[in-house]
C-alpha positions as CSV (number, residue, x, y, z in Angstrom):
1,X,258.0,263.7,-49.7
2,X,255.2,266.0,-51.1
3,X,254.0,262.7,-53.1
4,X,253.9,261.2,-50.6
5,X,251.4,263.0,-48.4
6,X,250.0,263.1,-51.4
7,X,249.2,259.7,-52.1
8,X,248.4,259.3,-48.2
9,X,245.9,262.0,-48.0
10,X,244.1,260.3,-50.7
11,X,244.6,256.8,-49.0
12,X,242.6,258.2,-46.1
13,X,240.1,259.8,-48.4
14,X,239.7,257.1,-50.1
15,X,239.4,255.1,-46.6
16,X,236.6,257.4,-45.5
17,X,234.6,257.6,-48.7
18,X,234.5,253.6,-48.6
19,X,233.8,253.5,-45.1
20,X,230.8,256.4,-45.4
21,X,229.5,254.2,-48.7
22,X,229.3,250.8,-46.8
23,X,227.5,252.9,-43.6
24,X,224.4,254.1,-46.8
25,X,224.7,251.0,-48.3
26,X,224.0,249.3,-45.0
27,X,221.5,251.4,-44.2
28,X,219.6,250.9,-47.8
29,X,219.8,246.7,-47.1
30,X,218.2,247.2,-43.7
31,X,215.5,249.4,-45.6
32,X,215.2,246.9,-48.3
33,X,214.4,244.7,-45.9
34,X,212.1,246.3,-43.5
35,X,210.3,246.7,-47.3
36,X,210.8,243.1,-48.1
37,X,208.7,241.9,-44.6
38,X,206.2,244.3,-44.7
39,X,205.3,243.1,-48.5
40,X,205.3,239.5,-47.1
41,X,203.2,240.4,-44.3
42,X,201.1,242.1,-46.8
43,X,200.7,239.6,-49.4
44,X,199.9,236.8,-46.6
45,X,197.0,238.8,-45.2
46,X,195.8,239.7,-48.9
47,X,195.6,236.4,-50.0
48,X,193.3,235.7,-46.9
49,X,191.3,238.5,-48.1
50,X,191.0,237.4,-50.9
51,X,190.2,233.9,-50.1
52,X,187.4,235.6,-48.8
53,X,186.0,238.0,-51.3
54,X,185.8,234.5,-53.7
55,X,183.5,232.9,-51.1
56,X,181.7,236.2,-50.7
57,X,181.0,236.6,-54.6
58,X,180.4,232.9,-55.0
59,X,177.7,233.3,-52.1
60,X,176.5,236.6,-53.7
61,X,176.0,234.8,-57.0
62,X,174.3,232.0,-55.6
63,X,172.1,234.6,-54.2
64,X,171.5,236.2,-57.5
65,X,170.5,232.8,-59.0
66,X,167.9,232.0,-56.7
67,X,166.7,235.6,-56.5
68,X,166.5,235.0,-60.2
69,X,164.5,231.8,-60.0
70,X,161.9,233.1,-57.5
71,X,161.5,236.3,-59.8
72,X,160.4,233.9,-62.8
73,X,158.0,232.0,-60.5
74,X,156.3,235.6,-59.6
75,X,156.0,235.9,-63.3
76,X,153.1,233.8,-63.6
77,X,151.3,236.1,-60.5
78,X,151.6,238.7,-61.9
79,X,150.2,237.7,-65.8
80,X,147.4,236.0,-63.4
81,X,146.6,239.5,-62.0
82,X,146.7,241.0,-65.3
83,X,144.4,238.2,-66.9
84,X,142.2,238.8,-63.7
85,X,142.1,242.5,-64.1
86,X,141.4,242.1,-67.8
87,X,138.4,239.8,-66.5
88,X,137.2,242.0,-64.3
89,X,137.4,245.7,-66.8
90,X,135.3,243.1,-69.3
91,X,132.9,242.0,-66.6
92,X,131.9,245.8,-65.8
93,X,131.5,246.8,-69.4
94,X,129.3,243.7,-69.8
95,X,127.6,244.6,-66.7
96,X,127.2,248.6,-67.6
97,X,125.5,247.4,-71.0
98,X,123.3,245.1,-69.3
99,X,122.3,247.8,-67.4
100,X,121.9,250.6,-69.2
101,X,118.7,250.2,-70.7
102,X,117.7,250.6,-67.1
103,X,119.1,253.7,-66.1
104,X,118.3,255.7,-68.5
105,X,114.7,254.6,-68.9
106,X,112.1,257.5,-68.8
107,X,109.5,255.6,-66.9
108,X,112.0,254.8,-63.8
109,X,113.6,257.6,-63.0
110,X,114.2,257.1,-58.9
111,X,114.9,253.6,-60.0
112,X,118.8,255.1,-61.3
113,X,120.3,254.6,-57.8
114,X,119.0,251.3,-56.9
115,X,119.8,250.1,-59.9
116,X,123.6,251.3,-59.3
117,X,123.8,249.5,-56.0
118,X,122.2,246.5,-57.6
119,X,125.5,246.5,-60.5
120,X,127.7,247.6,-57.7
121,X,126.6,244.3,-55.8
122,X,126.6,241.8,-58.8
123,X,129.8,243.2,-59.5
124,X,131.0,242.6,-56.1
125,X,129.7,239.1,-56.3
126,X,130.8,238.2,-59.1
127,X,134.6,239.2,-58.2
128,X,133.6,236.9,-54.7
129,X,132.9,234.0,-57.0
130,X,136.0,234.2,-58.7
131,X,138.2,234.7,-56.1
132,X,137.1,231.8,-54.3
133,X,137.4,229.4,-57.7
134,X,140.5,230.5,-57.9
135,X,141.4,229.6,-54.3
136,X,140.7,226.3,-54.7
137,X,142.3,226.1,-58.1
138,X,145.6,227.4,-55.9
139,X,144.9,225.1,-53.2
140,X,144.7,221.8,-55.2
């Protein structure tokens, strides 16, 4: 009889142990697939982000292109102002030579200031004169 008890003690160890693994193993499918949503919810609204990230960098690089273009049309401003300044540095040396004989001559000397205005206006004129050529060189 002792085997007996035995064997029915284990039965009904046996019957709780299965009954307490299908009670976790329940619980971990209903976790799996809370998990198994969620990721589905997630990967739905990521590929709508992403869908719009692409448009965002392909309107970003079309930016970049024409940003691109307009910077290689300053280009030619820019060498223009440079070519201008260049023009201008040569046109005061010239001017300053020209001059120079008459400033520091002995036999005019109150003649030195007049003489600067005089190079300070041809100067000035001269810049007039080709700032207005070339804004009707730009306008044609």
């Amino acid at each position: 009889m002792l085997v007996q008890i035995g064997v029915f003690i284990m039965a009904v160890s046996f019957a709780i142990f299965a009954a307490a693994l299908s009670k976790l193993l329940l619980r971990a499918s209903t976790s799996i697939e809370a998990i198994q949503f969620a990721a589905g919810k997630m990967e739905t609204k990521l590929d709508g982000t992403l869908q719009v990230l692409e448009g965002t960098l392909d309107e970003a690089s079309g930016t970049i292109s024409d940003m691109e273009v307009k910077l290689n049309a300053l280009d030619s401003v820019f060498f223009s102002a440079e070519k201008l300044g260049d023009a201008a540095n040569a046109m005061g040396k010239e001017m300053e030579n020209l001059t120079k004989d008459y400033s520091n001559s002995v036999g005019t000397p109150g003649v030195k200031p007049f003489i600067l205005m005089i190079q300070g206006a041809e100067f000035a004129k001269s810049l007039l004169k080709s700032w207005k050529r070339g804004q009707a060189f730009s306008s044609k």
